[in-house]
C-alpha positions in Angstrom: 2.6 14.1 0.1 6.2 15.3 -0.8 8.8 13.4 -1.2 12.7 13.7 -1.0 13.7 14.4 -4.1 10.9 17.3 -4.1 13.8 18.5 -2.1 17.2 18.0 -3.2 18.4 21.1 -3.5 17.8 22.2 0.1 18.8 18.5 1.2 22.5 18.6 -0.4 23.7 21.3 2.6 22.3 19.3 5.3 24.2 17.6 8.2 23.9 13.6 8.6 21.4 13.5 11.2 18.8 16.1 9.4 19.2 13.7 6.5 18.2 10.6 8.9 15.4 12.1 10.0 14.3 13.2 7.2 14.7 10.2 5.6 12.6 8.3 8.6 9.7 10.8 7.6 9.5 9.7 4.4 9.7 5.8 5.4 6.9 6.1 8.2 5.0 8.8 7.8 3.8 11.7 10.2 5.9 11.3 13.4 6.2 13.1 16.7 9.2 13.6 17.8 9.3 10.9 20.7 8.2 8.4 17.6 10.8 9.7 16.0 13.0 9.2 19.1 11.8 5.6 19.6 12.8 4.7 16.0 15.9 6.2 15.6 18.8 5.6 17.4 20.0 9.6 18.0 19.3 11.5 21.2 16.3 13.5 21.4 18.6 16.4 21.6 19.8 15.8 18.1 16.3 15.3 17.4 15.1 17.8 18.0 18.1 19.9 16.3 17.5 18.6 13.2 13.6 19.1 13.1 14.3 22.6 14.0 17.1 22.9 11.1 14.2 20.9 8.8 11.6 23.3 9.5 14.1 26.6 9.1 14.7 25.0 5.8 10.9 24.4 5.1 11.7 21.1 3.8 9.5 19.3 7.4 6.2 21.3 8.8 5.0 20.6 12.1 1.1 20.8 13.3 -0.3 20.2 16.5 -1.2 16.3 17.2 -4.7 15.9 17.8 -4.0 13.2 20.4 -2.2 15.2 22.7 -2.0 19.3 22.1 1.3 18.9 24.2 3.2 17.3 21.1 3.4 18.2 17.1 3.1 15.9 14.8 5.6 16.2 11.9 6.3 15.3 8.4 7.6 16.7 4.6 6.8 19.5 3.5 4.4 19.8 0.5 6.1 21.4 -2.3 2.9 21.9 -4.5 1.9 24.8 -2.2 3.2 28.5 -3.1 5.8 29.3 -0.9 7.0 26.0 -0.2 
């Protein structure tokens, strides 16, 4: 698993929130976004903002949850693989 400082460079530009997220990821593990919702205290608006701006950055990847192909599950992005 990656970790934060795998990222710094991308993470410097980022706004508060992306950071908080982020941050949670690396705390708990794989979330989806209602877990991250229920942890956090930011609306699932900003959420969801920030996983989208986490993604774009390809610092967070997504994959489908296996408990409910509805949801992704979400975490940091593995750095060891080309193109990361």
């Amino acid at each position: 698993m990656s970790t934060l400082t795998d990222h710094d460079d991308e993470i410097d530009g980022l706004p508060p929130s992306a950071k908080f997220v982020l941050w949670v990821l690396e705390d708990e593990g794989e979330l989806t976004q209602q877990e991250l919702c229920d942890t956090i205290t930011l609306p699932a608006r900003t959420v969801r903002w920030a996983l989208n701006r986490l993604e774009d950055e390809g610092i967070v990847e997504s994959r489908p949850y296996t408990r409910d192909a509805r949801k992704s599950v979400y975490t940091i992005a593995d750095t060891d693989y080309p193109g990361s």
